[in-house]
C-alpha positions in Angstrom: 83.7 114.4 92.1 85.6 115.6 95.2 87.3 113.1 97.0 88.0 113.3 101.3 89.6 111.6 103.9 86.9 110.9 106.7 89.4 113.4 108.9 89.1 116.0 106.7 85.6 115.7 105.7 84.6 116.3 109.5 87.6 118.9 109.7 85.5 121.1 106.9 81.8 119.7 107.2 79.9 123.0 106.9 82.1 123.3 103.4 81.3 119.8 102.2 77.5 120.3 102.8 78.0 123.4 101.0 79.9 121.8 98.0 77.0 118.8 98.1 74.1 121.4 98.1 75.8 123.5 95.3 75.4 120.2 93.1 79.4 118.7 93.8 79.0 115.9 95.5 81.7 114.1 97.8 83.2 110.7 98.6 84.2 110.0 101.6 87.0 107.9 102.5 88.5 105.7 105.4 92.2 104.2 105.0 92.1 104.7 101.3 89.2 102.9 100.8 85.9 104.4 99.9 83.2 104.8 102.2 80.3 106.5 101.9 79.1 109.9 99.5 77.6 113.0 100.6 75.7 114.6 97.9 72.1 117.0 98.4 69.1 116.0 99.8 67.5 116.7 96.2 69.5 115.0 94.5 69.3 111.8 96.7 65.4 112.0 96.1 66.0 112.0 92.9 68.2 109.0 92.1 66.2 107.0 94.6 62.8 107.0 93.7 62.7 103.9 91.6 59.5 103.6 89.3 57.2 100.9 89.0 56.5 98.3 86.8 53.2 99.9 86.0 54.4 103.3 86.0 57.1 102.5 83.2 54.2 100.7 81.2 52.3 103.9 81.4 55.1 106.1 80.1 56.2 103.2 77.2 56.7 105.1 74.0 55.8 102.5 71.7 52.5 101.5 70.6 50.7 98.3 71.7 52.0 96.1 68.6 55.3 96.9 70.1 55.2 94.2 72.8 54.6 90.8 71.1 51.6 88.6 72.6 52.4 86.6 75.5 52.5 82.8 74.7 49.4 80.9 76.2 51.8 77.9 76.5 53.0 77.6 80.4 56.5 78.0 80.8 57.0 74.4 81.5 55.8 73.3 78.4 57.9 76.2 76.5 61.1 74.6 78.5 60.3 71.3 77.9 59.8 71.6 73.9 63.6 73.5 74.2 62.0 77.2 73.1 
């Protein structure tokens, strides 16, 4: 992953975008510290689409014996036995 100072970064934009689109993205820094990334549009719809709790049950590879029964004890009694 490239790294640019935040001068140069606005100094060569159009080649930056260019780099990012291509699939290289860049960080960007200020005083040596790190600031912000510029990467494609694609792939920032990609990495932040989080799934669902119900859309990751859906895909589970396992069969349903694979999750073990939830206990019909409430928690507080669970806790309270030290389980």
């Amino acid at each position: 992953m490239k790294e640019l100072q935040l001068r140069d970064a606005k100094a060569t934009l159009s080649a930056v975008m260019d780099l990012a689109v291509s699939g290289e993205p860049t960080v960007i820094t200020r005083h040596g510290r790190k600031e912000a990334v510029l990467l494609s549009f694609e792939e920032w719809q990609r990495i932040s689409r989080v799934p669902d709790f119900a859309d990751l049950l859906r895909v589970f590879p396992g069969e349903p014996g694979d999750i073990p029964e939830r206990s019909r004890k409430p928690a507080r009694a669970l806790r309270d036995a030290g389980l």
